[in-house]
C-alpha positions as a printed NumPy array, in Angstrom:
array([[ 10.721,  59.196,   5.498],
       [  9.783,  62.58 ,   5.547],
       [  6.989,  63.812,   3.164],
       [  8.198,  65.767,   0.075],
       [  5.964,  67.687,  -1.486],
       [  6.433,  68.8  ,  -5.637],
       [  4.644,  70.753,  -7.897],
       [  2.996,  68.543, -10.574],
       [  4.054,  69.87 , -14.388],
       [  1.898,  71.905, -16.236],
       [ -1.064,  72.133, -13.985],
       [  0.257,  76.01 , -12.9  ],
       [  1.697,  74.485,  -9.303],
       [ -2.321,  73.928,  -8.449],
       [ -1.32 ,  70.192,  -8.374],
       [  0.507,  68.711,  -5.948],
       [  2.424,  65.246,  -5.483],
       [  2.945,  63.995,  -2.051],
       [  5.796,  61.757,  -1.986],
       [  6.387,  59.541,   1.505],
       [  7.752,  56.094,   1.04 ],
       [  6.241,  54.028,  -1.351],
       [  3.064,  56.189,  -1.582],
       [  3.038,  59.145,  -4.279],
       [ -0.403,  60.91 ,  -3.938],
       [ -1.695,  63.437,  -6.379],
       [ -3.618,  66.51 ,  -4.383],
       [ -5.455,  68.977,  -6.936],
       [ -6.575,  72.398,  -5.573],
       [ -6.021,  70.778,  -1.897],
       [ -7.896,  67.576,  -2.674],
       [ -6.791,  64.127,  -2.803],
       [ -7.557,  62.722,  -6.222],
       [ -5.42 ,  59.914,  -6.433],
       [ -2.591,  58.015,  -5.301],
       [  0.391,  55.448,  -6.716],
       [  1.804,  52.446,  -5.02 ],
       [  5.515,  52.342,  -6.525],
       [  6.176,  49.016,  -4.895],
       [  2.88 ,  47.337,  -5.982],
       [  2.737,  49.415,  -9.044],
       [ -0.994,  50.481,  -8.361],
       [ -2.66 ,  53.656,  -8.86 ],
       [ -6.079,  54.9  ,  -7.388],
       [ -8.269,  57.69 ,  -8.37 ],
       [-10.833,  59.024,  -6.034],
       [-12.731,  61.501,  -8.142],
       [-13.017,  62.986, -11.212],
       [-14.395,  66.422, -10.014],
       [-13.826,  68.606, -13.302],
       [-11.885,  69.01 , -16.231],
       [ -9.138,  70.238, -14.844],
       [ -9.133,  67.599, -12.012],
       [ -8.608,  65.313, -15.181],
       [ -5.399,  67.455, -16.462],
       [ -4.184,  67.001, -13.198],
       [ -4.798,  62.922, -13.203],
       [ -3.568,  62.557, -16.559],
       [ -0.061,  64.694, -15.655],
       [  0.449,  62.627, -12.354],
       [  0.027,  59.6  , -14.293],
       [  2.672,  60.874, -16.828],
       [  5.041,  60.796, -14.259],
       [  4.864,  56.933, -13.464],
       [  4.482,  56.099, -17.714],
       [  0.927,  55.462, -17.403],
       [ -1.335,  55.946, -20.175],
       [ -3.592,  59.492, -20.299],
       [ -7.167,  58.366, -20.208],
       [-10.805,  60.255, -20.636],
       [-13.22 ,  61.377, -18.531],
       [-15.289,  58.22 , -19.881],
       [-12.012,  55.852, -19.164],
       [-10.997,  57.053, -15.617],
       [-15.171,  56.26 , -14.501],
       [-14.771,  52.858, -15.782],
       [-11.371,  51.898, -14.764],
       [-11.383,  53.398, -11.815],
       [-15.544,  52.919, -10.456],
       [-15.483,  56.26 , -10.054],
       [-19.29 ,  57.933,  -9.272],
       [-18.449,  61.109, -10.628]])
């Protein structure tokens, strides 16, 4: 499958989802942030690089019904460093 590429809602089109097979990966300003399984169900973050990189997190995980989280949350859950 082809890569589609979509703008993510209300992040201005400065977020971008990356859809190719079972992979949907969430790109903010040109960076990969994170990244959904839709056949395992499993979502990775990379980073949480600023405030707005959260907005953009929170909207891609939106799309898939997860729920938004905090800076504070998306550290812990996801052993981010950042």
């Amino acid at each position: 499958m082809k890569t589609q590429i979509f703008d993510i809602p209300n992040t201005g089109a400065k977020a971008k989802n990356h859809v190719s097979d079972t992979k949907n990966t969430l790109f903010s300003y040109n960076t990969k942030v994170a990244e959904f399984d839709t056949k395992t169900r499993e979502m990775q973050v990379y980073g949480y690089y600023s405030p707005t990189t959260g907005r953009h997190i929170n909207e891609f995980f939106k799309i898939f019904g997860i729920p938004t989280q905090t800076k504070s949350e998306l550290i812990k859950n996801y052993h981010l460093t950042k």
